[in-house]
mmCIF file of the C-alpha atoms, coordinates in Angstrom:
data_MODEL
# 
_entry.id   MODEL 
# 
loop_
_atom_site.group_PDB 
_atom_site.id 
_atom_site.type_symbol 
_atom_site.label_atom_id 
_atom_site.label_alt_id 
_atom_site.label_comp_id 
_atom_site.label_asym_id 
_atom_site.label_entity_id 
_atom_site.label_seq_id 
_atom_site.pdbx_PDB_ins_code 
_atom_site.Cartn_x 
_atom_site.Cartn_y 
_atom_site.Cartn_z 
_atom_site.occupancy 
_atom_site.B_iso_or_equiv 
_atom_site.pdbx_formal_charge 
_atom_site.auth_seq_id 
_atom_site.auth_comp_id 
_atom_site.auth_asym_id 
_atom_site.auth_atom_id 
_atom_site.pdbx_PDB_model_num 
ATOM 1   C CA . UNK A 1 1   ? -38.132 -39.737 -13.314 1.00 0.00 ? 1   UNK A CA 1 
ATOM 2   C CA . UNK A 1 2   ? -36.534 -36.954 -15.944 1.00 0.00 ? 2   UNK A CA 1 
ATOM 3   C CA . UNK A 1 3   ? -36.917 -34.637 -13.329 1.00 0.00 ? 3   UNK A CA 1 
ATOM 4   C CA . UNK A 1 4   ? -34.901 -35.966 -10.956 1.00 0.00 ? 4   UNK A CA 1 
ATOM 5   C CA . UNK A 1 5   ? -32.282 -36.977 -13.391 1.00 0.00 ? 5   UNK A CA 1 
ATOM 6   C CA . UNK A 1 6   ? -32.163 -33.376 -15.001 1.00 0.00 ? 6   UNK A CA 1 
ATOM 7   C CA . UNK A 1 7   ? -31.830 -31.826 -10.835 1.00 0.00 ? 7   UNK A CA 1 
ATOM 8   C CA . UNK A 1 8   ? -29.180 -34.705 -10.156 1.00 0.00 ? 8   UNK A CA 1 
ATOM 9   C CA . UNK A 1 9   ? -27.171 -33.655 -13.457 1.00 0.00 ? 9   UNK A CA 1 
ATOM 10  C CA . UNK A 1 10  ? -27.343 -29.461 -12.346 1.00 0.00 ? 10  UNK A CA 1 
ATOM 11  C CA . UNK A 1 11  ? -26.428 -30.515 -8.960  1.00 0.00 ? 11  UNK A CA 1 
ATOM 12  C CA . UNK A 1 12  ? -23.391 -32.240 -10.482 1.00 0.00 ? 12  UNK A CA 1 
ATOM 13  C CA . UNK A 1 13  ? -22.990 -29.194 -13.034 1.00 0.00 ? 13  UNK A CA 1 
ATOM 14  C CA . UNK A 1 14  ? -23.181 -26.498 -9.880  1.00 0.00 ? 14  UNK A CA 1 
ATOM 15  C CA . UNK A 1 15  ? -20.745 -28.622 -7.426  1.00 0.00 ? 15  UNK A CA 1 
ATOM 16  C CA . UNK A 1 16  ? -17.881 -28.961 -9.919  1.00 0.00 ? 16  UNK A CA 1 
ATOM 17  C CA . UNK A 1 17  ? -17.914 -25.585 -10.897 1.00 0.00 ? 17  UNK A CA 1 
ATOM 18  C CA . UNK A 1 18  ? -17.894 -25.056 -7.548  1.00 0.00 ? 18  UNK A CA 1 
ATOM 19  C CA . UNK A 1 19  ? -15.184 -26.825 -6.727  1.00 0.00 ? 19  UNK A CA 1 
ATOM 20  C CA . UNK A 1 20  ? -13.215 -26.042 -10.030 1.00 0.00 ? 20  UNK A CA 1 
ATOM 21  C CA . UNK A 1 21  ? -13.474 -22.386 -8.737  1.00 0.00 ? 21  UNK A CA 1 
ATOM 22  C CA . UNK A 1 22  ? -12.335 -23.325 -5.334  1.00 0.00 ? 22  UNK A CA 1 
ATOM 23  C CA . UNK A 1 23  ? -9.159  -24.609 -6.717  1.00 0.00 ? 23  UNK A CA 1 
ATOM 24  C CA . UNK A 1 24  ? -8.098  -21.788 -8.745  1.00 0.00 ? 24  UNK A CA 1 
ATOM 25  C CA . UNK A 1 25  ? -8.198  -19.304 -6.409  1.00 0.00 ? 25  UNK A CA 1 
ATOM 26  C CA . UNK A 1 26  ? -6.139  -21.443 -3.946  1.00 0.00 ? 26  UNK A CA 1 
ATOM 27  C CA . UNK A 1 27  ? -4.097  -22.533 -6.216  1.00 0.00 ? 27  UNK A CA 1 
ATOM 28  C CA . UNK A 1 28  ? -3.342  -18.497 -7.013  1.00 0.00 ? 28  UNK A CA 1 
ATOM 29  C CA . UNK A 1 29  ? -2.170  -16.645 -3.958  1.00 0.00 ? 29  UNK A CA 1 
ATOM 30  C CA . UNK A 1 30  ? -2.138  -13.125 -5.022  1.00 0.00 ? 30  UNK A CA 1 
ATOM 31  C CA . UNK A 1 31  ? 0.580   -11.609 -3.496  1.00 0.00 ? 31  UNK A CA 1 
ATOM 32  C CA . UNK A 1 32  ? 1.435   -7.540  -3.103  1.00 0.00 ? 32  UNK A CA 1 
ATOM 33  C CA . UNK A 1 33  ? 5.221   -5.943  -4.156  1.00 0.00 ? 33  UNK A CA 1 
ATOM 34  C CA . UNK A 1 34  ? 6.411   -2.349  -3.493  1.00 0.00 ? 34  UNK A CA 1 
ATOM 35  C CA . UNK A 1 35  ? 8.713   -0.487  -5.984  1.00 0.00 ? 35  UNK A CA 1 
ATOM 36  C CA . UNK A 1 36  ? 10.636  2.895   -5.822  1.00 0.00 ? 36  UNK A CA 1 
ATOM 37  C CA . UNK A 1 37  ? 14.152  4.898   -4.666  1.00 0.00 ? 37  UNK A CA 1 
ATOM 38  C CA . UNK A 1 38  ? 15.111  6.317   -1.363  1.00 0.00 ? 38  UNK A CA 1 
ATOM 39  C CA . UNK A 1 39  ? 17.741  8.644   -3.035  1.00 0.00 ? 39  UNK A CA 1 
ATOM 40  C CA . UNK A 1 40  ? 16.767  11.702  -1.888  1.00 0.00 ? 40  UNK A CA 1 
ATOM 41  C CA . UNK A 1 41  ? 16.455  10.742  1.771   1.00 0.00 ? 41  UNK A CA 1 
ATOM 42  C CA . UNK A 1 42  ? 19.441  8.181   1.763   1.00 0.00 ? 42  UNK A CA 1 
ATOM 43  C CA . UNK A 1 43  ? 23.146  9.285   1.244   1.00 0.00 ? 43  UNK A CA 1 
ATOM 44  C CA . UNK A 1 44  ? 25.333  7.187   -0.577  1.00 0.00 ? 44  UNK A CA 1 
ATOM 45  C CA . UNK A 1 45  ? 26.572  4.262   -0.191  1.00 0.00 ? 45  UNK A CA 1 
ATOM 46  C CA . UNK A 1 46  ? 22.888  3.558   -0.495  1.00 0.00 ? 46  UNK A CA 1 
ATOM 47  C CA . UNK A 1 47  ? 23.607  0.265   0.329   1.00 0.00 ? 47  UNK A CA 1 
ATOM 48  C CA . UNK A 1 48  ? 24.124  1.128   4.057   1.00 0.00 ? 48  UNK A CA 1 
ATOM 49  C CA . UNK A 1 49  ? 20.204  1.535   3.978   1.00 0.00 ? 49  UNK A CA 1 
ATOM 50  C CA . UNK A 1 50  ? 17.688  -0.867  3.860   1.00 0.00 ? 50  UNK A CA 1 
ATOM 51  C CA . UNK A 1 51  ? 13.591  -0.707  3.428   1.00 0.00 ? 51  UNK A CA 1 
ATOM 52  C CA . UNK A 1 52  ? 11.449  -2.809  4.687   1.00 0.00 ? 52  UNK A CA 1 
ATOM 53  C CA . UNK A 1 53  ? 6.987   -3.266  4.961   1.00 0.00 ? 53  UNK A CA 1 
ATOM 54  C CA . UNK A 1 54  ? 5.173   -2.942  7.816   1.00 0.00 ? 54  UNK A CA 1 
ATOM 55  C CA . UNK A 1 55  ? 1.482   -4.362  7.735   1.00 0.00 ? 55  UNK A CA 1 
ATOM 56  C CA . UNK A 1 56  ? 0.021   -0.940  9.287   1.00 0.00 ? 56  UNK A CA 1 
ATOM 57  C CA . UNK A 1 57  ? -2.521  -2.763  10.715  1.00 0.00 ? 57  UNK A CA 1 
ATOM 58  C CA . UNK A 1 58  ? -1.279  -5.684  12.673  1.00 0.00 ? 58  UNK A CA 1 
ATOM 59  C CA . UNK A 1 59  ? 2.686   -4.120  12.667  1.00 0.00 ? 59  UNK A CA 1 
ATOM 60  C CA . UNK A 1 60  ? 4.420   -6.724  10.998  1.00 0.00 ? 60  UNK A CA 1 
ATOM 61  C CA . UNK A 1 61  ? 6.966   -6.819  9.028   1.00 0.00 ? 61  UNK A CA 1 
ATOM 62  C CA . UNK A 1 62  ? 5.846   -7.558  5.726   1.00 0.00 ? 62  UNK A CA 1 
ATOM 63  C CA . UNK A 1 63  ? 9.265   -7.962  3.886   1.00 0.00 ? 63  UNK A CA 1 
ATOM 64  C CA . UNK A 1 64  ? 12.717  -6.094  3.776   1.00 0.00 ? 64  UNK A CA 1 
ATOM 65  C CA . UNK A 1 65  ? 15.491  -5.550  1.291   1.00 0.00 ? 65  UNK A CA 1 
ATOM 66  C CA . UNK A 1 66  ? 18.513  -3.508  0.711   1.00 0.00 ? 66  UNK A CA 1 
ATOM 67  C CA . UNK A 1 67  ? 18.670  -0.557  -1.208  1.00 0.00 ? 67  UNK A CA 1 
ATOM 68  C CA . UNK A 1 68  ? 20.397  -1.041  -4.557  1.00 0.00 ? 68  UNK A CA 1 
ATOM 69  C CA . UNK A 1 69  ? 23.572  0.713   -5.726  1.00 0.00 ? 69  UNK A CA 1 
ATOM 70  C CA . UNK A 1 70  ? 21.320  3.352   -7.570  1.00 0.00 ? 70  UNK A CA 1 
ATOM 71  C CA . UNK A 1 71  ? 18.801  3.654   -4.101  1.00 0.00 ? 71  UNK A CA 1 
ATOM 72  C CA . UNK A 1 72  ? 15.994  1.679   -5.425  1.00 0.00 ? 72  UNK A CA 1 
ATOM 73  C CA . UNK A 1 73  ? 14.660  -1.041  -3.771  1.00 0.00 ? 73  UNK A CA 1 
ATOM 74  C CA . UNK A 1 74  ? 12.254  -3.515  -4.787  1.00 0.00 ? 74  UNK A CA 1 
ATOM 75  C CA . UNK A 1 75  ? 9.756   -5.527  -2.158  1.00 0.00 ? 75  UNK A CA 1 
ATOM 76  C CA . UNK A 1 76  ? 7.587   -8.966  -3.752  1.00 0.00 ? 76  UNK A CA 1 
ATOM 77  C CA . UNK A 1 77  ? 6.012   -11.543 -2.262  1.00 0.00 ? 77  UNK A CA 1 
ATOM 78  C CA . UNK A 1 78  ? 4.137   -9.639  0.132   1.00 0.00 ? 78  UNK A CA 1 
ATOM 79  C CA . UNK A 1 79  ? 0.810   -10.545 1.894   1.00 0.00 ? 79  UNK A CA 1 
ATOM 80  C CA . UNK A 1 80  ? -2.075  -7.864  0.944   1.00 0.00 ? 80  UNK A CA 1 
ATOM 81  C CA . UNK A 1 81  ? -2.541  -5.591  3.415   1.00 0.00 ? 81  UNK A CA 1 
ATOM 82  C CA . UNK A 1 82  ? -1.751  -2.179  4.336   1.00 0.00 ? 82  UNK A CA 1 
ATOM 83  C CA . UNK A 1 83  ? 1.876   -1.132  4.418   1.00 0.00 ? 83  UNK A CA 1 
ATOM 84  C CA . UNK A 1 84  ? 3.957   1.689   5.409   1.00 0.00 ? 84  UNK A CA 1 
ATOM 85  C CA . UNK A 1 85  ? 7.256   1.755   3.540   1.00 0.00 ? 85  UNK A CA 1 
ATOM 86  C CA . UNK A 1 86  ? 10.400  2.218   6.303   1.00 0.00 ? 86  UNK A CA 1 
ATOM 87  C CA . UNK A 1 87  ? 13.760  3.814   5.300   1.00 0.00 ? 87  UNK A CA 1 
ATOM 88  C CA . UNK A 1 88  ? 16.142  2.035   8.033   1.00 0.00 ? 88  UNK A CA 1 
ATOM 89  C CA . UNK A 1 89  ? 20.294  2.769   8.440   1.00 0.00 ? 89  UNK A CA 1 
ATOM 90  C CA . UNK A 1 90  ? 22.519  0.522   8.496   1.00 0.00 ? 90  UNK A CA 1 
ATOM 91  C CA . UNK A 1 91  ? 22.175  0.520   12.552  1.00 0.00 ? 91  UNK A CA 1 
ATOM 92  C CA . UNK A 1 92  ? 18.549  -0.322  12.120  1.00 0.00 ? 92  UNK A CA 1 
ATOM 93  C CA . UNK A 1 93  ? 16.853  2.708   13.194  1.00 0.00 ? 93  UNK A CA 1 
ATOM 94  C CA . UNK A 1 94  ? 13.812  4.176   10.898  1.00 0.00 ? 94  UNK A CA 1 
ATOM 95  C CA . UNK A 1 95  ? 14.857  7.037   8.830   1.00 0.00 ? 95  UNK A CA 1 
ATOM 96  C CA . UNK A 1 96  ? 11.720  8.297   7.293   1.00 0.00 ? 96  UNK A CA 1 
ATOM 97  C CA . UNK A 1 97  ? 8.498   6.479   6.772   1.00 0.00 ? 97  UNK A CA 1 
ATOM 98  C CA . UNK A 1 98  ? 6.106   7.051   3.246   1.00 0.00 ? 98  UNK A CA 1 
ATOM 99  C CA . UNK A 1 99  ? 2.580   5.322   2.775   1.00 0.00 ? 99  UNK A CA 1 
ATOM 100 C CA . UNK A 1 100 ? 0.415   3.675   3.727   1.00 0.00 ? 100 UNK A CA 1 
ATOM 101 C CA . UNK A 1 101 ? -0.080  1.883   0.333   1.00 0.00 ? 101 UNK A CA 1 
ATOM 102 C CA . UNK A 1 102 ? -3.185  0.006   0.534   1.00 0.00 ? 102 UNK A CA 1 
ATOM 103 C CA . UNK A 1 103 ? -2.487  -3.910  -1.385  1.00 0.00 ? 103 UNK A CA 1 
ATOM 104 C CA . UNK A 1 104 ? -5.772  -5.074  -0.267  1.00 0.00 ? 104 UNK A CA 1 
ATOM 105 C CA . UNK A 1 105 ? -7.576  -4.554  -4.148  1.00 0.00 ? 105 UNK A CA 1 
ATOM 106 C CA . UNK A 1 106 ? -6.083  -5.309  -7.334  1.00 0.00 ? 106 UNK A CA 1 
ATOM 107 C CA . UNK A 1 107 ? -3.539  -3.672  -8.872  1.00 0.00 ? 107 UNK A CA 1 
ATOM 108 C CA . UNK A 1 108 ? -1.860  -5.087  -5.667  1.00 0.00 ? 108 UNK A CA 1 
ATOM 109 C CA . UNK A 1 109 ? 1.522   -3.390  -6.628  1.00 0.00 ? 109 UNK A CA 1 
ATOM 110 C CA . UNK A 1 110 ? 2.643   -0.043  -5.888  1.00 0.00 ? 110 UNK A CA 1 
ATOM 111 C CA . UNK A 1 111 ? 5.377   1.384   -8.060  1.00 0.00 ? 111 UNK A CA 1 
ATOM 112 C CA . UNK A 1 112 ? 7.058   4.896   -8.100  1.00 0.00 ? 112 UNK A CA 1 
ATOM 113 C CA . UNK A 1 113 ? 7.478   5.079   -4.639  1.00 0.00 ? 113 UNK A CA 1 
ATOM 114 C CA . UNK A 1 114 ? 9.965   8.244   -4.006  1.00 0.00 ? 114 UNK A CA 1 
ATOM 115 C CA . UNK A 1 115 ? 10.981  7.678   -0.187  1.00 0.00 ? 115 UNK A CA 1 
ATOM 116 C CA . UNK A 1 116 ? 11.899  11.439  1.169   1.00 0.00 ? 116 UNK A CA 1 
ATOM 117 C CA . UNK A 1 117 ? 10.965  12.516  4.444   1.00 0.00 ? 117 UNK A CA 1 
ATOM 118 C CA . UNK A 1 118 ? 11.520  16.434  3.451   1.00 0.00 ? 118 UNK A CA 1 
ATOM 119 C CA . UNK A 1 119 ? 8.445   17.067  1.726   1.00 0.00 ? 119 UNK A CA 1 
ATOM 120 C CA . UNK A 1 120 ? 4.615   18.530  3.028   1.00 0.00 ? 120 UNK A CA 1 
ATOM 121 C CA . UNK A 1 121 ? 2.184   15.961  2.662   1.00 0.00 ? 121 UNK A CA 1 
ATOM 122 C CA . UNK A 1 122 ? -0.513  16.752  0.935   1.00 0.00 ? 122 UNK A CA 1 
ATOM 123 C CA . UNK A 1 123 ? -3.027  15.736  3.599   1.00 0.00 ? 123 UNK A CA 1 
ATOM 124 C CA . UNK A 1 124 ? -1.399  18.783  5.237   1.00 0.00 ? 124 UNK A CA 1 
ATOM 125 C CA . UNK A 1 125 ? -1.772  21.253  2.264   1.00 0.00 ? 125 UNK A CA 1 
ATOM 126 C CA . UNK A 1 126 ? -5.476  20.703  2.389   1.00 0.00 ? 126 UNK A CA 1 
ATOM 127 C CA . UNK A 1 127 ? -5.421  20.963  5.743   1.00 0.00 ? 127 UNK A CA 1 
ATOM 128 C CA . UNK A 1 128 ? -4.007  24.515  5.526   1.00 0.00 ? 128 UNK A CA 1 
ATOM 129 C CA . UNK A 1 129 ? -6.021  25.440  2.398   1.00 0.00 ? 129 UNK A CA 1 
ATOM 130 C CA . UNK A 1 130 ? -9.245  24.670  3.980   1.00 0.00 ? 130 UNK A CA 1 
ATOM 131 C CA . UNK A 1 131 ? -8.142  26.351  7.455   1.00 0.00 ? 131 UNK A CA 1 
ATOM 132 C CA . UNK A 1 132 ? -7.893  29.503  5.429   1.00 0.00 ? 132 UNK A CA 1 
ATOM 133 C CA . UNK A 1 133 ? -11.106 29.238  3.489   1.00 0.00 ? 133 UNK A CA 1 
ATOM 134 C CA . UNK A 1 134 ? -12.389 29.088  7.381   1.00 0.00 ? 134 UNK A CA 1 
ATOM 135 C CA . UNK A 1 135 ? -10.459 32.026  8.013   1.00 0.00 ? 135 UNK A CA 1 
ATOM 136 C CA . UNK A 1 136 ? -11.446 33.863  5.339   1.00 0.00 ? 136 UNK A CA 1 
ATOM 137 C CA . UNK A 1 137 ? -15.331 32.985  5.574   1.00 0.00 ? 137 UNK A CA 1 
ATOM 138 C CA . UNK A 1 138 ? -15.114 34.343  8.897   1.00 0.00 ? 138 UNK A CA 1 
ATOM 139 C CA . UNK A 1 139 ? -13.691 37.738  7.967   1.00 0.00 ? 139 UNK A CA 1 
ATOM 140 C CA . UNK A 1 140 ? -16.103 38.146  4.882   1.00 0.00 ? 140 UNK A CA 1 
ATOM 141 C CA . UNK A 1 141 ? -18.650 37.280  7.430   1.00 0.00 ? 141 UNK A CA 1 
ATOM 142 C CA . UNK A 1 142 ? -17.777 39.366  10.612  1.00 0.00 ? 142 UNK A CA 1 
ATOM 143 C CA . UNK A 1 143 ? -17.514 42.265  7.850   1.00 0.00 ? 143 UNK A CA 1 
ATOM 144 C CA . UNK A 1 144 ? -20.293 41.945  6.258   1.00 0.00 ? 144 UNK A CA 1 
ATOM 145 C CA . UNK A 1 145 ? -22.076 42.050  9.417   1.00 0.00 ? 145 UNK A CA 1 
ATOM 146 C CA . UNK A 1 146 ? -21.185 45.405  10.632  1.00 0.00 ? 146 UNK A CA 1 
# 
């Protein structure tokens, strides 16, 4: 008989912290936000521009706002996901695209984002750093071999 009362009371124990659990994390949607400026790929007034988040992998929009008087814009309340951050005009049209900014894993914010659409990646520096390792390999090796 104790034995079945001590595995009723753990049951018990086990399905309402199991349930207390459950209802925290519905009761606390984590949501993503996106921070930075578009001044050095928007002209002033800066508030002609807008930004807005694209989900990168389904293509929605994710949020959008206008560009502040000082070109910084601030996006909250956004699903995680992956976004790409999109400099629009004031006629709609995408200016310059930066990201993606993965808000899948906590921190779920991305801050500091500097929107300009002039610069090399950096995806394409290595690019072009390891092409010329290759490059140079191959000369060290075709003179080596003579």
């Amino acid at each position: 008989m104790k034995i079945r009362q001590l595995f009723a009371m753990g049951m018990i124990a086990a399905l309402t912290a199991g349930m207390a659990t459950a209802t925290t994390a519905a009761g606390s949607q984590d949501t993503a936000s996106v921070r930075g400026t578009a001044k050095n790929e928007a002209k002033k007034p800066y508030t002609d521009y807008s930004v807005r988040a694209r989900n990168v992998q389904q293509g929605q929009i994710g949020g959008t706002t206008q560009l502040d008087t000082d070109g910084n814009f601030s996006l909250a309340n956004l699903p995680p996901a992956q976004y790409a951050v999109e400099l629009l005009n004031r006629d709609g049209k995408v200016v310059c695209t930066e990201g993606p900014y993965n808000l899948t894993q906590q921190p779920l914010t991305k801050d500091s984002v500097n929107i300009s659409c002039n610069k090399v990646p950096a995806a394409w520096w290595l690019i072009g750093a390891a092409a010329a390792a290759g490059i140079t390999a191959g000369v060290l090796t075709a003179s080596s071999a003579q």
